[in-house]
C-alpha positions in Angstrom: -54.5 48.1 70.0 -55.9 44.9 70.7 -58.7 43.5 68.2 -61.6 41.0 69.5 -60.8 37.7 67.9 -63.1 36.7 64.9 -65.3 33.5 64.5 -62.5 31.0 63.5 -65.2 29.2 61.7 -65.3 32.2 58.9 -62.0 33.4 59.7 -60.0 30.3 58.8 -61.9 30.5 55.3 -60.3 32.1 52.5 -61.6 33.3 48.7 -63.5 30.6 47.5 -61.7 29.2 44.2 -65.4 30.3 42.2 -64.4 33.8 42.9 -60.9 33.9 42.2 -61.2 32.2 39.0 -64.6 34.6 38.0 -62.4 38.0 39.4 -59.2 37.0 37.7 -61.4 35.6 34.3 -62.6 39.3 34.1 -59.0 41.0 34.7 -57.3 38.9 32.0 -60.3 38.7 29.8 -60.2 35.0 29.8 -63.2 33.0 28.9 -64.9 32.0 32.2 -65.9 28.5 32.0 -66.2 28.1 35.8 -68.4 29.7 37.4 -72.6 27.8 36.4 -74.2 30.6 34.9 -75.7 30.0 31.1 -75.1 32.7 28.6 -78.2 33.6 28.1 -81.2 35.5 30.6 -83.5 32.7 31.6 -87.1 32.2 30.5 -88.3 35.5 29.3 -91.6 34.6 29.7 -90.9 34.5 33.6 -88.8 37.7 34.0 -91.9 39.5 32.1 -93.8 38.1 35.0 -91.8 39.7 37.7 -91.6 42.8 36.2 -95.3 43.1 35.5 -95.6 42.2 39.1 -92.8 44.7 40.5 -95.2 47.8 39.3 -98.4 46.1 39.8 -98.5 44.2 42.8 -96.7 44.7 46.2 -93.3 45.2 46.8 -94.0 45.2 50.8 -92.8 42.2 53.1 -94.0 38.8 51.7 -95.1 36.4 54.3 -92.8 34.7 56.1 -93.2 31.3 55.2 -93.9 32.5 51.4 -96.8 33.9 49.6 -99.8 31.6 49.5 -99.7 31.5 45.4 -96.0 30.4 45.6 -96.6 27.3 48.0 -99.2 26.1 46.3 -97.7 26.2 42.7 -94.3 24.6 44.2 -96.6 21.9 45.6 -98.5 21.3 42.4 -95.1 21.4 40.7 -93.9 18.5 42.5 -97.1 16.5 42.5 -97.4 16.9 39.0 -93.5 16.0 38.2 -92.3 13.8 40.9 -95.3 12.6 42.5 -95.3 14.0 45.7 -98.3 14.7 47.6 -97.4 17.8 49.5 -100.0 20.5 51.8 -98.9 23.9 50.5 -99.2 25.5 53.8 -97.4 22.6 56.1 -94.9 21.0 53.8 -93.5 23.6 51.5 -91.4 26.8 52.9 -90.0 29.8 50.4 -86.6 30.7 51.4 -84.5 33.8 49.7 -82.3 31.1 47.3 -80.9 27.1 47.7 -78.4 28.3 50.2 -80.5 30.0 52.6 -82.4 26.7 52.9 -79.7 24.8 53.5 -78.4 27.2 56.1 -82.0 27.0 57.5 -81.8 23.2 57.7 -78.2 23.2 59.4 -79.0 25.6 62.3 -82.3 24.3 62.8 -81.8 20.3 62.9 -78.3 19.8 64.6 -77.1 20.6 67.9 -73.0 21.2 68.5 -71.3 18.1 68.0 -73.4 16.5 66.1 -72.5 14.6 62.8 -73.1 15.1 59.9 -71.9 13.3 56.7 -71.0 15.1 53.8 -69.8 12.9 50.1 -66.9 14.8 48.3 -66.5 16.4 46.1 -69.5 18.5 47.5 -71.0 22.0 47.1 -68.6 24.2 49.1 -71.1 25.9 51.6 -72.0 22.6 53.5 -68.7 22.1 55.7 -68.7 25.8 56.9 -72.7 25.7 57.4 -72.2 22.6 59.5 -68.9 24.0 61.7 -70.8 27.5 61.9 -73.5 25.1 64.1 -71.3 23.8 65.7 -71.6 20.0 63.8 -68.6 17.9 63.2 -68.4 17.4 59.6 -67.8 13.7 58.4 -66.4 13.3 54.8 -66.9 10.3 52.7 -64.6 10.8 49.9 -66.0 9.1 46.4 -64.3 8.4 43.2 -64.4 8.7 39.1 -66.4 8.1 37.2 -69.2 6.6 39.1 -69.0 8.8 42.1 -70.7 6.6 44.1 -70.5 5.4 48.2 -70.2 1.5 49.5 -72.1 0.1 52.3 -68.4 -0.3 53.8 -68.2 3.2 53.3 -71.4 4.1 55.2 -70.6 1.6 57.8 -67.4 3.5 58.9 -69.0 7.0 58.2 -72.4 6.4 61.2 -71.8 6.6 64.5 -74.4 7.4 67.7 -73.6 11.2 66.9 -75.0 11.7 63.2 -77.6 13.5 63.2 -77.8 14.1 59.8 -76.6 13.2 56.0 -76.3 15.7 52.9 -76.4 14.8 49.3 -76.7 16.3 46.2 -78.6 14.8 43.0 -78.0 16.0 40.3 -74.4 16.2 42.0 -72.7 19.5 41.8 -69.5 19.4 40.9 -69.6 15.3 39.7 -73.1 15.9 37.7 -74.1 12.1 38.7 -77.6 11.5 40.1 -78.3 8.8 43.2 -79.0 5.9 41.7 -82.6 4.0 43.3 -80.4 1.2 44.9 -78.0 3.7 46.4 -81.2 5.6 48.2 -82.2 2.3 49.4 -79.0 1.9 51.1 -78.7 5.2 52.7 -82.1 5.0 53.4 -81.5 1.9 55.7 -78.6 3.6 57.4 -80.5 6.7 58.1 -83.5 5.2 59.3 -81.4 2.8 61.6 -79.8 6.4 62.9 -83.0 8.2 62.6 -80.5 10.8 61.3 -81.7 13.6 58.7 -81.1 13.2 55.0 -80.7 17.1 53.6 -81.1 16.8 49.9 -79.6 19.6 47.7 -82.1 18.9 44.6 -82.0 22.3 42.7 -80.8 21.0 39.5 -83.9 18.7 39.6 -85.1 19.6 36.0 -81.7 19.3 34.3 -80.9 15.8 33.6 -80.1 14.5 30.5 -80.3 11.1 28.2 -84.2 10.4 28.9 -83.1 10.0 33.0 -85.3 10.1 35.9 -84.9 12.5 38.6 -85.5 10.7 42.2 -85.5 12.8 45.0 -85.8 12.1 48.9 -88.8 12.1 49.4 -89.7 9.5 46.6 -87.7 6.7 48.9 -89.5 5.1 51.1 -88.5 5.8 54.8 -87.5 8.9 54.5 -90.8 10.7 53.7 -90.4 12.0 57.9 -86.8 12.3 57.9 -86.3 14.3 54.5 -85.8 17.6 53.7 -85.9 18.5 49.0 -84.5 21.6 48.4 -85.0 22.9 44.9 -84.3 26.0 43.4 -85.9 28.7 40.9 -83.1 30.0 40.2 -81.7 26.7 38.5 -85.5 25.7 37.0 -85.5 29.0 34.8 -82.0 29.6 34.2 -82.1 32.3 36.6 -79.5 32.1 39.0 -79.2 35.5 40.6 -82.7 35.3 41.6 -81.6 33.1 44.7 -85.2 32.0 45.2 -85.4 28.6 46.8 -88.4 25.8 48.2 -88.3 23.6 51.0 -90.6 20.3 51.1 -90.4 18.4 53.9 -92.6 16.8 56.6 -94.5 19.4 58.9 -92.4 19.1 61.6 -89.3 19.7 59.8 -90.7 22.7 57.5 -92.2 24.0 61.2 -88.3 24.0 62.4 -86.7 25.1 59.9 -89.0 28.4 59.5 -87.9 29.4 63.1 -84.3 29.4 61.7 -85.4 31.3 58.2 -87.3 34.4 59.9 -84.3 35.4 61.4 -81.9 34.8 58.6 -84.0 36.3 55.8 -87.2 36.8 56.5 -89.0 36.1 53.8 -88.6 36.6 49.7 -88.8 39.5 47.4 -92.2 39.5 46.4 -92.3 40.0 42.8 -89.8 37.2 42.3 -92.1 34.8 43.8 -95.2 35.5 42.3 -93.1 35.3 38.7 -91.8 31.7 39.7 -95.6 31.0 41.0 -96.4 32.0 36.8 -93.3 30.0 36.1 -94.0 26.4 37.8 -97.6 26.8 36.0 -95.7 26.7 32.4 -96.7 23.2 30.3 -93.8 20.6 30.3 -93.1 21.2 26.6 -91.3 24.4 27.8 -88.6 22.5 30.4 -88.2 20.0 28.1 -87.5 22.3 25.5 -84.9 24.0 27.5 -83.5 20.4 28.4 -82.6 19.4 25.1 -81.1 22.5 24.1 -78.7 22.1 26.8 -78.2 18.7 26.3 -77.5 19.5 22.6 -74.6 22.0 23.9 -73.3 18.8 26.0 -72.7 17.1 23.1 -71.3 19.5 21.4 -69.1 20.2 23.9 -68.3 16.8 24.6 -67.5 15.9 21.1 -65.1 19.1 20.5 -63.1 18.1 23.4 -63.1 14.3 22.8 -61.8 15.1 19.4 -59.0 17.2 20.7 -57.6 14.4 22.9 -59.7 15.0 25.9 -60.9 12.1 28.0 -64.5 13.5 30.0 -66.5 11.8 32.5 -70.2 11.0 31.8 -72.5 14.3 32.3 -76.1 13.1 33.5 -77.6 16.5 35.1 -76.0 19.9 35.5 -75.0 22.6 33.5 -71.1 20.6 34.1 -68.7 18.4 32.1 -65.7 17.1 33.9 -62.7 16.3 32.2 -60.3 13.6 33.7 -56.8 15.2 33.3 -54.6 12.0 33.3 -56.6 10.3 30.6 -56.4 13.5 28.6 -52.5 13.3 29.0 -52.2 16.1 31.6 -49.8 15.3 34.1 -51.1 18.5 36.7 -52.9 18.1 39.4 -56.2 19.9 39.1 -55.8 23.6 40.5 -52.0 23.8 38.9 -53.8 23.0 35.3 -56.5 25.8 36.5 -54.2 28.6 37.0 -51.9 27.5 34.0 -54.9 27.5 31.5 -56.0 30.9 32.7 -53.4 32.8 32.7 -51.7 31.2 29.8 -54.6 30.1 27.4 -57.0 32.5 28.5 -59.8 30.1 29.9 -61.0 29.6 33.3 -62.3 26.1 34.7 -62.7 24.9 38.3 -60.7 22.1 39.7 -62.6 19.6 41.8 -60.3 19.2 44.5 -62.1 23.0 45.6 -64.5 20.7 46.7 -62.5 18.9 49.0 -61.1 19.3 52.0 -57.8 20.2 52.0 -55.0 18.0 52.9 -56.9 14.7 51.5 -55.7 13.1 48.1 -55.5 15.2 44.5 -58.5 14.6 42.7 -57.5 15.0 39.1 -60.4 16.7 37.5 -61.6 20.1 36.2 -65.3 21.3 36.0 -66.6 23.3 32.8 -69.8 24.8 32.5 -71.2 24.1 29.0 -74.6 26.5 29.3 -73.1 28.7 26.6 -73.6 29.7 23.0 -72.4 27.8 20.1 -69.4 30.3 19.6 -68.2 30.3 23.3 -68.0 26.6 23.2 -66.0 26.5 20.2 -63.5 29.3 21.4 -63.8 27.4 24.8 -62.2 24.1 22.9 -59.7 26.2 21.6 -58.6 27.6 24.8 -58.5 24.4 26.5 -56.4 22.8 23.2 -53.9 25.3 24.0 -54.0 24.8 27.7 -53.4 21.1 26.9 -50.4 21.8 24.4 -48.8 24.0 27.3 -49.2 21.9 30.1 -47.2 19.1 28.4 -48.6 15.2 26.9 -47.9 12.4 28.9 
């Protein structure tokens, strides 16, 4: 029998290297250091919230666009952190987690063949997102430590056809954040190609070292042409709550709401009027959480340093990178990956995962330092081991 042939776009896509590493981590009973989760449950404070809200308000269909509490606190939010003057009901949408929003944005702003540039390494949903619309994806490939892109660079990457750029600050996997004169470039490009900048903002709260989070729409020029996606999940140290906020211009936020009722709808109720409680907490409390994680960075940092490990600076994320030549590792990134799993019991994610394939090894591995004290230390442990085993150059 004869099957129908499936969507090549999916169908030429295989396990995504997060959930290999996280399924094989809990077979072995390896120490996952891959996947960006913290050890602990989030603000406490805002799970009570949902759970008072599960059994005392509605758990019915939430409106579309989100509930009315929710769009205003995520517009307050913003005004009060980053500036941004936004109308709750024309500039913000609720969509069910990051992802969704950018899948929103995708199907909603390009048409087929349409470019869009992408910087690698980048978060691995955007090139299938972008071939699923039917979009030709066009890679700008950056490199250690600095991570960032060259007017050269953009020169060769714009054509008549882009319709659209995405970027990610803080950078997931490279944890770098677009510096101002790096927005003002792409800014100029953009404008010139009245093409779409889609900015992947959700770890917006994590930066470290007394940084300065700038977003899209703090650049000017773009405040018509951008879309800031943040994320709850990522403010509270929630992940699997997959709530996420669009900002953007009216008529982009009108757009991309045709494209989210029919992908999700709307929310879960009680999870958006606990981040509503949540964006209302005082500034103490993320800074608070800020330093602790920076404190873990360095801790992490240091432990590996002192075993001969050479990392890359860390200015956002829950991520430290290490360079495997300068730590004396003569593997290319997914060979070390699979050697210190199953070997030294300890998973890590290669960067070139967030590449396409075919294009030149990029050297380095991604831990996730949101952990406990303990998990760190047996972390360095595991990793000294992996380094031992996989031979000093």
């Amino acid at each position: 029998m004869t099957l129908p042939p499936l969507n090549p776009v999916y169908a030429g896509l295989g396990t995504t290297i997060f959930t290999t590493m996280s399924a094989m981590a809990a077979e072995t009973g390896a120490l996952n250091l891959g996947q960006g989760f913290p050890e602990t449950d989030g603000f406490p404070e805002v799970r009570e919230a949902a759970a008072k809200a599960l059994i005392d308000r509605s758990n019915q269909y939430a409106p579309m666009k989100g509930q009315a509490a929710l769009l205003e606190a995520v517009a307050e939010f913003y005004g009060r952190t980053q500036g941004l003057s936004l109308d709750p009901a024309r500039n913000v949408l609720i969509t069910s987690g990051a992802t969704e929003a950018l899948a929103a944005a995708v199907f909603s702003l390009i048409s087929p063949g349409d470019e869009v540039i992408v910087f690698e390494p980048h978060y691995d949903a955007y090139a299938p997102l972008i071939e699923r619309a039917g979009g030709v994806v066009v890679r700008v490939r950056l490199s250690p430590p600095d991570w960032r892109f060259t007017e050269a660079q953009l020169t060769e990457a714009f054509s008549r056809r882009t319709r659209m750029v995405m970027v990610t600050t803080p950078n997931n996997p490279t944890t770098r954040l677009i510096p101002t004169e790096d927005w003002a470039l792409l800014a100029r490009f953009c404008i010139e190609h009245q093409a779409y900048v889609v900015s992947d903002e959700v770890w917006e709260q994590v930066v470290f070292d007394g940084a300065t989070h700038k977003g899209v729409l703090n650049v000017p020029g773009l405040e018509t042409l951008g879309v800031k996606i943040g994320s709850a999940g990522k403010l509270f140290a929630l992940t699997g709550w997959k709530v996420g906020f669009v900002c953007a211009h009216e008529r982009l936020v009108s757009q991309m709401a045709k494209a989210h009722q029919f992908l999700t709808f709307s929310t879960p109720p009680m999870l958006q009027s606990a981040v509503a409680f949540g964006l209302g907490l005082p500034k103490s409390r993320f800074v608070e959480e800020v330093a602790a994680l920076q404190r873990s960075r360095e801790r992490w940092r240091a432990g590996l340093e002192a075993e001969g490990f050479r990392t890359l600076p860390s200015e956002g994320t829950y991520f430290l990178n290490i360079d495997l030549p300068g730590s004396g590792i003569a593997l290319e990134g997914e060979s070390f990956a699979r050697r210190a799993l199953k070997e030294a019991g300890v998973a890590v994610i290669p960067l070139d995962a967030f590449c396409a394939p075919g294009g030149d090894s990029l050297p380095v591995v991604r831990l996730c330092f949101a952990k406990s004290d303990a998990t760190l230390d047996r972390g360095i442990e595991r990793l000294t081991v992996a380094r031992r085993l996989c031979g000093i150059v």
